[in-house]
Backbone as a chain_set.jsonl record, in Angstrom:
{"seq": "XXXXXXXXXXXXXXXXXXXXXXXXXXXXXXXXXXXXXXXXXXXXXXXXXXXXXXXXXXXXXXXXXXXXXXXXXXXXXXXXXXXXXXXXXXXXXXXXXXXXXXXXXXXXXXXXXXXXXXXXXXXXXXXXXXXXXXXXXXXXXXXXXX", "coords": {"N": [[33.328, 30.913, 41.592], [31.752, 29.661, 39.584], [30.952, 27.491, 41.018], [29.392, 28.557, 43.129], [27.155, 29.565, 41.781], [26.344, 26.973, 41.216], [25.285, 25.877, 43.848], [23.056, 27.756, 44.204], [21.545, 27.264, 42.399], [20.454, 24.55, 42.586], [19.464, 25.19, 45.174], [17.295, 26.615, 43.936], [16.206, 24.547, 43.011], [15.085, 23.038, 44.406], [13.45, 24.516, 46.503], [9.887, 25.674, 46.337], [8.563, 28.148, 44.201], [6.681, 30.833, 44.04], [3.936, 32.049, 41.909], [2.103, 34.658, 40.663], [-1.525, 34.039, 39.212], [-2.69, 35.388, 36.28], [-5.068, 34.94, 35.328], [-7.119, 34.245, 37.437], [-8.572, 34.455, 40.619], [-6.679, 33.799, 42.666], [-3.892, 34.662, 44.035], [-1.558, 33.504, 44.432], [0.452, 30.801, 43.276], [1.22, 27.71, 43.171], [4.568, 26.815, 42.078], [6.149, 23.972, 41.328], [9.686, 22.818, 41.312], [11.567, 21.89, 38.323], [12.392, 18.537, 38.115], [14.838, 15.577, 37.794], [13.343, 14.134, 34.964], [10.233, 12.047, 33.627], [10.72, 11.525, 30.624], [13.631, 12.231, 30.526], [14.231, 9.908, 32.197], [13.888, 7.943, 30.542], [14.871, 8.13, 28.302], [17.881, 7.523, 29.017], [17.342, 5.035, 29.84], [16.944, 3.675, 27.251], [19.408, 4.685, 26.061], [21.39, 3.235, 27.92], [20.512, 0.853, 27.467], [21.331, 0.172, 24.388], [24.16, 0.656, 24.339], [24.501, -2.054, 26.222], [23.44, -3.509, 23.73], [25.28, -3.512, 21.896], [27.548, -4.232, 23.353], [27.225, -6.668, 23.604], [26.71, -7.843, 21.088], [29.053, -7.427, 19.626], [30.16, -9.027, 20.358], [29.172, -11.235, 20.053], [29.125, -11.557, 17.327], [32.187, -12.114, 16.952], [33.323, -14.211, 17.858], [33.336, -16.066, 15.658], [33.126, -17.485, 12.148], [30.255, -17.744, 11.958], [26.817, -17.044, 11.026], [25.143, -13.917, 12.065], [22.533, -13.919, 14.796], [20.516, -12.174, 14.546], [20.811, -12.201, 11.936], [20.22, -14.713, 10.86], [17.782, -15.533, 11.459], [16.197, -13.53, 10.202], [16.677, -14.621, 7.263], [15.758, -17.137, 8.039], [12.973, -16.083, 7.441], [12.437, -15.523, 4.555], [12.586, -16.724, 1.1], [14.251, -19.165, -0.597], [17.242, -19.169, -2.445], [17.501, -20.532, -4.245], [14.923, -21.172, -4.673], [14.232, -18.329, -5.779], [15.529, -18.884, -7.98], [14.705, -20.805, -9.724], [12.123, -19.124, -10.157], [12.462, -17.101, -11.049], [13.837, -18.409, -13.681], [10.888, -19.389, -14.913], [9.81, -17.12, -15.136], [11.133, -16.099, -17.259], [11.144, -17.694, -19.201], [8.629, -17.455, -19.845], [8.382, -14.779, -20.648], [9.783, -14.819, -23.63], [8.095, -16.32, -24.514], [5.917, -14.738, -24.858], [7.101, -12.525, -26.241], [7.852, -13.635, -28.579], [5.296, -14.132, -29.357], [4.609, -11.533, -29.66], [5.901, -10.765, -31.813], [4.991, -12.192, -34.047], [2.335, -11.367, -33.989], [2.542, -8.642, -34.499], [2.835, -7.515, -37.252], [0.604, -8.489, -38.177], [-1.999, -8.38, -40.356], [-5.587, -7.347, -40.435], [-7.601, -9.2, -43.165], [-8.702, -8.051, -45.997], [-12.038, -6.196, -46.581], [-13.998, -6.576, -49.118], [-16.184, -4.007, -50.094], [-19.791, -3.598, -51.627], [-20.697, -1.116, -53.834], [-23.348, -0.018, -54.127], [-25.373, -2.406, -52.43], [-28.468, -2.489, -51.89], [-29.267, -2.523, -54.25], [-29.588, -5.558, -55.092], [-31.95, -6.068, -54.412], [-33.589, -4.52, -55.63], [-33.93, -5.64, -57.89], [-34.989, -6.8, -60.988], [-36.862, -9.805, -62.208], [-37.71, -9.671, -64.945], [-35.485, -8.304, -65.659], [-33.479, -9.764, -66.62], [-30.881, -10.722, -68.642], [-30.49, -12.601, -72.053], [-29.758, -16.519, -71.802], [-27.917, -15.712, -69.362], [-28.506, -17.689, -67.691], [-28.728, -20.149, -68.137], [-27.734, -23.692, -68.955], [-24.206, -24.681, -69.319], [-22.461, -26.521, -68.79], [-22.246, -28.841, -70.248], [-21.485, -28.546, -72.716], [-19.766, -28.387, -76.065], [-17.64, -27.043, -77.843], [-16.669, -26.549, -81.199], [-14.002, -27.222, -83.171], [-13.093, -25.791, -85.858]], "CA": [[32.153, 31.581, 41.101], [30.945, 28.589, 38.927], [30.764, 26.611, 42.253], [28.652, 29.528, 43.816], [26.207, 29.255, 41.075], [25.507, 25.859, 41.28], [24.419, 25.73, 44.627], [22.501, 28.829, 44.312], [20.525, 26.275, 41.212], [20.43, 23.769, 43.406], [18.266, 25.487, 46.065], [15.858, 27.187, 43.318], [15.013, 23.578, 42.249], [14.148, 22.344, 45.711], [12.5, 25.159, 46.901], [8.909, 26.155, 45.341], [8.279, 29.104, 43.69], [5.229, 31.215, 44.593], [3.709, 32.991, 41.139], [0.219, 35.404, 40.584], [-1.97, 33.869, 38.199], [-3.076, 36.309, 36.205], [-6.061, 34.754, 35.051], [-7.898, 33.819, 38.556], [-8.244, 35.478, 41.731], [-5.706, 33.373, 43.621], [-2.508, 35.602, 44.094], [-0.214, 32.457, 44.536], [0.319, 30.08, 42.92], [2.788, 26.722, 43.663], [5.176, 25.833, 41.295], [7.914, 22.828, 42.094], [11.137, 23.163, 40.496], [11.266, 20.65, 37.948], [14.018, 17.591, 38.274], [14.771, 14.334, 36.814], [11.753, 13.808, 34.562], [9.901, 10.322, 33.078], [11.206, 11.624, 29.484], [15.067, 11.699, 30.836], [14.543, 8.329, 32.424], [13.725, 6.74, 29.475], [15.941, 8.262, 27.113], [18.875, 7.318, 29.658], [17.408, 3.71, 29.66], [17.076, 3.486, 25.629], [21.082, 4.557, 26.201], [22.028, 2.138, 28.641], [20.656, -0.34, 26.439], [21.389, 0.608, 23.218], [25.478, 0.283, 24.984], [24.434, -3.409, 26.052], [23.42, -4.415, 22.528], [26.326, -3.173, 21.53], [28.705, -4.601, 23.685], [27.021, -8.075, 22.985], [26.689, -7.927, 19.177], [30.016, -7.666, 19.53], [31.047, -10.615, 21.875], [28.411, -12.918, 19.328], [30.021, -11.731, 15.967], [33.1, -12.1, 16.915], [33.233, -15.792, 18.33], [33.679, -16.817, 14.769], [32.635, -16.749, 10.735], [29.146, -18.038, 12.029], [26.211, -16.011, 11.132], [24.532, -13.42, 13.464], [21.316, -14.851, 14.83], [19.329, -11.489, 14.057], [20.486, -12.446, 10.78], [19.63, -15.966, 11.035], [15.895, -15.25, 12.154], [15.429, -12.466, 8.701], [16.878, -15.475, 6.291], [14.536, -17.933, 8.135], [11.857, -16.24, 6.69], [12.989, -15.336, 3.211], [12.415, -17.725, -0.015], [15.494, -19.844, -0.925], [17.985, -18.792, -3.382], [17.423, -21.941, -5.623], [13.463, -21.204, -5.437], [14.291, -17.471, -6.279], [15.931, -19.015, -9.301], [13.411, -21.221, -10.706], [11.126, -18.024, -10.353], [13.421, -16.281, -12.568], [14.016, -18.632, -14.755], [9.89, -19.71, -15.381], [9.422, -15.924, -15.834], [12.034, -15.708, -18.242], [10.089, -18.917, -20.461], [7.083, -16.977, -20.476], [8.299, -13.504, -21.444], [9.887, -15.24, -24.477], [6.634, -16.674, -25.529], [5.053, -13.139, -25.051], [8.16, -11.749, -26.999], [7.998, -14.548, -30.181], [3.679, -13.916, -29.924], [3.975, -10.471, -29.93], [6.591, -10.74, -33.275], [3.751, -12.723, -34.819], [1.183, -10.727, -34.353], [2.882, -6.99, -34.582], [2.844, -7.485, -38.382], [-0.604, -9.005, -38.803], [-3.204, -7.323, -41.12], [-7.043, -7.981, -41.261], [-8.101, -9.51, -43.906], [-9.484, -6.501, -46.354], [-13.393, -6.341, -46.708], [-14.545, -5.686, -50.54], [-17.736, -3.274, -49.774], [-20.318, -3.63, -52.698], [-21.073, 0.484, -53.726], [-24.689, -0.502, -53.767], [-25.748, -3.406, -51.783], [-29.419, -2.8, -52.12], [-29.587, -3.195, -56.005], [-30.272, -6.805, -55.131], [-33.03, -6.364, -53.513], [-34.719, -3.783, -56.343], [-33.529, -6.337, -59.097], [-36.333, -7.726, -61.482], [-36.411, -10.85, -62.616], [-37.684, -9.771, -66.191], [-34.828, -7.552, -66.584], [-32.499, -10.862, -66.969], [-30.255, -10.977, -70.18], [-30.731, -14.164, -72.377], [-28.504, -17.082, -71.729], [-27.426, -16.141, -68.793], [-29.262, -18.424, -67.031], [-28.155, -21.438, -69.607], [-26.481, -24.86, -68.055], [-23.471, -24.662, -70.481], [-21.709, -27.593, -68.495], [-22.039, -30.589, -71.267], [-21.346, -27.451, -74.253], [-18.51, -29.377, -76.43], [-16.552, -26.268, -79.03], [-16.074, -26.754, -82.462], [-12.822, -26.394, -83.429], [-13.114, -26.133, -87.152]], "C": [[31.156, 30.566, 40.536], [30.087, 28.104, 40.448], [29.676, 27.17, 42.714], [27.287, 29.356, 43.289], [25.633, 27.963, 40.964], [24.928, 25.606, 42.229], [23.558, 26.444, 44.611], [20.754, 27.542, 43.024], [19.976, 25.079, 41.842], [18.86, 23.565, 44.744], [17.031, 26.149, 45.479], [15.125, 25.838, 43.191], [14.246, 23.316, 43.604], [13.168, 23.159, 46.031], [11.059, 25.58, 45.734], [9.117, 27.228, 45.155], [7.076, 29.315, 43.743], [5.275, 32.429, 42.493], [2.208, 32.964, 40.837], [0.249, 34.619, 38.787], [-2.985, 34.781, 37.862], [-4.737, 35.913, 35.634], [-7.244, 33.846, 36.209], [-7.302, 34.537, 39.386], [-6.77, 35.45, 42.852], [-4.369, 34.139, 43.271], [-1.218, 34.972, 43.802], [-0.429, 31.244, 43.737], [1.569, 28.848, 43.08], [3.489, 26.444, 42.867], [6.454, 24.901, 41.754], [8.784, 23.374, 40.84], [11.142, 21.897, 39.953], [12.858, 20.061, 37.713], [14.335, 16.699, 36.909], [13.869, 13.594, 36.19], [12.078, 12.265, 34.014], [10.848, 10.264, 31.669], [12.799, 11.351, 29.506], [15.346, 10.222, 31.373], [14.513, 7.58, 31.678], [14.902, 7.029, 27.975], [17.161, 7.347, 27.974], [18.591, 5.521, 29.615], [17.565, 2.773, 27.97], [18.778, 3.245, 25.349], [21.997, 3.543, 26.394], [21.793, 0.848, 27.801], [20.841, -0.779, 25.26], [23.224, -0.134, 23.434], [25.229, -1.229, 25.314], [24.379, -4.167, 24.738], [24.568, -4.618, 21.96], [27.33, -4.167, 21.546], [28.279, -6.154, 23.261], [26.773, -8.494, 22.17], [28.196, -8.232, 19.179], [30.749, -9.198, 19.794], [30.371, -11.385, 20.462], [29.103, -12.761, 17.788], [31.384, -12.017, 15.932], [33.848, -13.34, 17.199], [33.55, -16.484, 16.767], [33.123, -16.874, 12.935], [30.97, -17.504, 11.246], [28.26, -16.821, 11.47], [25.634, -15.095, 12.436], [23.188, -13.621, 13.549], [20.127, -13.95, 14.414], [19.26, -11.883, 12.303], [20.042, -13.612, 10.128], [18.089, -15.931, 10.834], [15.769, -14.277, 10.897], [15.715, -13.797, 7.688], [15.789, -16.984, 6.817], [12.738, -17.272, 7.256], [11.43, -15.167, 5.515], [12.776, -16.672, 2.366], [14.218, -18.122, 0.049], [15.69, -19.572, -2.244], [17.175, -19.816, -4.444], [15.714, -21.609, -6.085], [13.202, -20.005, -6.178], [14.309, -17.734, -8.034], [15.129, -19.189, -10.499], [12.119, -20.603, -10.568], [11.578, -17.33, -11.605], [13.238, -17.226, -13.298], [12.489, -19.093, -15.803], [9.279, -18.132, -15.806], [9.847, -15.752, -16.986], [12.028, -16.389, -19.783], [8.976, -17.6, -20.495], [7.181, -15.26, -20.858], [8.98, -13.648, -22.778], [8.93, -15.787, -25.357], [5.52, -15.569, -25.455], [5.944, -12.207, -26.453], [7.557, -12.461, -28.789], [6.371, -14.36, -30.635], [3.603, -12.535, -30.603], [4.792, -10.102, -31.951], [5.841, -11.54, -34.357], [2.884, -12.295, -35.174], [1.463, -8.622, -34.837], [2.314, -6.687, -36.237], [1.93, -7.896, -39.229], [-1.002, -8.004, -39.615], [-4.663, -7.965, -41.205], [-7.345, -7.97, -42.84], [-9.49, -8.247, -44.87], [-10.934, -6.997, -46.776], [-13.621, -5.199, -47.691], [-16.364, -5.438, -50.261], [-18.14, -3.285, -50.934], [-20.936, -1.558, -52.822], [-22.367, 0.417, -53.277], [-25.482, -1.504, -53.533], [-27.116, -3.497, -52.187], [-30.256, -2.465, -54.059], [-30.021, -4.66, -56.311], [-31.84, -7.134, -54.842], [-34.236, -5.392, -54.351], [-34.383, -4.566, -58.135], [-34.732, -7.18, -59.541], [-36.234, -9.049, -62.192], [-36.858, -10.845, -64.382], [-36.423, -8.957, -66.89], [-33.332, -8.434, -66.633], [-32.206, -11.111, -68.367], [-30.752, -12.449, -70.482], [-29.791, -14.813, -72.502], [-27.441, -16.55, -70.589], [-27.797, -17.038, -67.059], [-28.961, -19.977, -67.535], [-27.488, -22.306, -68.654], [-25.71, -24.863, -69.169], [-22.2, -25.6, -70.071], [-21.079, -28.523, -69.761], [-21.997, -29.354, -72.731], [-20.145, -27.92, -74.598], [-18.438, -27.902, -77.626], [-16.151, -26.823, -80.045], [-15.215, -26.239, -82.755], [-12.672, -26.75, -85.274], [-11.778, -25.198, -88.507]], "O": [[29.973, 30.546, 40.874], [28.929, 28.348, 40.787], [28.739, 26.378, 42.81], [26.344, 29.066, 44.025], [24.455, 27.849, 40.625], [23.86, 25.038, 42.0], [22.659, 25.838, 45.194], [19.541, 27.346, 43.109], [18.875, 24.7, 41.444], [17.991, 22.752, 45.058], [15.982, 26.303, 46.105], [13.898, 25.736, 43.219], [13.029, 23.389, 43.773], [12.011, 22.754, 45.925], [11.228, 25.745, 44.526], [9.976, 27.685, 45.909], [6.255, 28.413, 43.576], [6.163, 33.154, 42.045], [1.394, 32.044, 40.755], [1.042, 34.545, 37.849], [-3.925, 35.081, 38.599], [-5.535, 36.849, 35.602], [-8.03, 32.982, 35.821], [-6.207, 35.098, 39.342], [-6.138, 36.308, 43.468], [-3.925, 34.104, 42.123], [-0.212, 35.424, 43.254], [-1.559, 30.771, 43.609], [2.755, 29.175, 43.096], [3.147, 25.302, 42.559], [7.457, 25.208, 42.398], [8.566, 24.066, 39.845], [10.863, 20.893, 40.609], [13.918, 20.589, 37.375], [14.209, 16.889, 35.699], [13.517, 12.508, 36.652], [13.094, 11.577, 33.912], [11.592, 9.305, 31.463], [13.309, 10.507, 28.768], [16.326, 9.524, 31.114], [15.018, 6.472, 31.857], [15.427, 6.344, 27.097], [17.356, 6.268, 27.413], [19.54, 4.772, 29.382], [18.08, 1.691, 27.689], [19.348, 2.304, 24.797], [22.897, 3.068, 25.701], [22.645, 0.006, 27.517], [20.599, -1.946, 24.95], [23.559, -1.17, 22.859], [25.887, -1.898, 24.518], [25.028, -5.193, 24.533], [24.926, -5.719, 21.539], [27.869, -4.778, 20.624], [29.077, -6.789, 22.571], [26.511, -9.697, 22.194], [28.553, -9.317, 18.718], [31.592, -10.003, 19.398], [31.127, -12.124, 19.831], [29.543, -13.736, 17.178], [31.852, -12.193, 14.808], [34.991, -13.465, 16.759], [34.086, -17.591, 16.833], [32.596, -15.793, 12.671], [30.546, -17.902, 10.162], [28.775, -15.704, 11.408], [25.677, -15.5, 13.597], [22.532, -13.539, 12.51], [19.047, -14.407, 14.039], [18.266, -11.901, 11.577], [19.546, -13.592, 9.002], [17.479, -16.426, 9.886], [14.607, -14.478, 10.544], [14.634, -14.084, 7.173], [15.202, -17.697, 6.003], [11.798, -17.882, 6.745], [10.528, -14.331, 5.49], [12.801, -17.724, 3.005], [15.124, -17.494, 0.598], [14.821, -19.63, -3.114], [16.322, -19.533, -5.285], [15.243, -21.693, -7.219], [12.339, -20.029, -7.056], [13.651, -17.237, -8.948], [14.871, -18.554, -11.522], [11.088, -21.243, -10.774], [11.126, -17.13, -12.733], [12.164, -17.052, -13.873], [12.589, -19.185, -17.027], [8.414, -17.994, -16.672], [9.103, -15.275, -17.843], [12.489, -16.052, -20.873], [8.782, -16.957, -21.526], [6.22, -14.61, -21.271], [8.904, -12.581, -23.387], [8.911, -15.757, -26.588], [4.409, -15.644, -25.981], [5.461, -11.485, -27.325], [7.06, -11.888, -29.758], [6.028, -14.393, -31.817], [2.951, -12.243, -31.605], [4.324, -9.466, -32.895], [6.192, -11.444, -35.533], [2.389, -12.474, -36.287], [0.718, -7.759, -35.301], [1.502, -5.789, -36.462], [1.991, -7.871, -40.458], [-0.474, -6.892, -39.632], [-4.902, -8.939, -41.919], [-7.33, -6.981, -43.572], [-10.601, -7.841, -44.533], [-11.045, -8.114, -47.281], [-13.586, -3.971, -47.623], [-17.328, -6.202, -50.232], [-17.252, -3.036, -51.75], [-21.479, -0.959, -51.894], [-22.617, 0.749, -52.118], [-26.395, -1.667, -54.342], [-27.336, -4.495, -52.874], [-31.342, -2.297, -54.614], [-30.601, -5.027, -57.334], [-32.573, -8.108, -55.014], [-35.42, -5.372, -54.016], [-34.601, -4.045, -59.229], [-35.346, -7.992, -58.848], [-35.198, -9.179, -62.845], [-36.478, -11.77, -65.099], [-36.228, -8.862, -68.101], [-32.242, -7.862, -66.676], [-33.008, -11.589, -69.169], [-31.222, -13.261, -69.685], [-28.823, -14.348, -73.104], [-26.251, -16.832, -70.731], [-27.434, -16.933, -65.887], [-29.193, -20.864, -66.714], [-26.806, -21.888, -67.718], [-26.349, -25.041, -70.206], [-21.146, -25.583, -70.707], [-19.923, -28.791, -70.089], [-22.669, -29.635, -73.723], [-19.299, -27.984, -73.706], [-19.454, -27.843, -78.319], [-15.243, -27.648, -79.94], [-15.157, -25.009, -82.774], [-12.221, -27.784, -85.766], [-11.79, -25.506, -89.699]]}, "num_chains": 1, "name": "protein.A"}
């Protein structure tokens, strides 16, 4: 029965198929039976070679503790451990002298600013309304101590 059915599938693909299109006058229309498309050929080649890499990843890792050359070719163009280091370790100076600045300055305070209440009292100040003596040079003034 299976058997029966496959040839029966067989001869739909080959043969065309006649169908009305319903949107134009033409009655017939051709369709092929569709086969082995571009999309299956290429998956099937992606396959086939996907199975080659395979089998020869294998064969090259296995030859010995060498590295593998895809991994060869990514570490060619990668920084070197040692220069990694002395990255780290010149970062690791200068977030210590960010660390010891910022413990310097966390705890600062500005310097407090004594505001006079009325600033412009200088400026409406008379010069007759000056006490006496205090204007006096009282440098060379010697105290009797009697």
């Amino acid at each position: 029965m299976n058997r029966f059915a496959c040839t029966i599938n067989r001869r739909l693909l080959k043969t065309p198929t006649l169908k009305r299109g319903y949107a134009s006058d033409v009655e017939q229309t051709l369709i092929l039976g569709k086969a082995f498309g571009k999309l299956w050929r290429n998956v099937a080649l992606v396959a086939a070679a996907g199975v080659v890499w395979f089998k020869v990843d294998e064969h090259i890792t296995s030859s010995g503790e060498q590295k593998h050359p895809f991994t060869k070719w990514i570490e060619s163009g990668m920084t070197s451990s040692d220069e990694n280091d002395r990255v780290a370790a010149e970062t690791l100076v200068a977030a210590g002298k960010i660390a010891d600045y910022r413990l310097i300055t966390q705890d600062a305070q500005r310097a407090p600013i004594y505001r006079m209440r009325y600033p412009e009292s200088f400026e409406r100040a008379s010069p007759r309304a000056l006490s006496a003596g205090l204007h006096a040079d009282l440098s060379d003034l010697k105290v009797r101590s009697d």
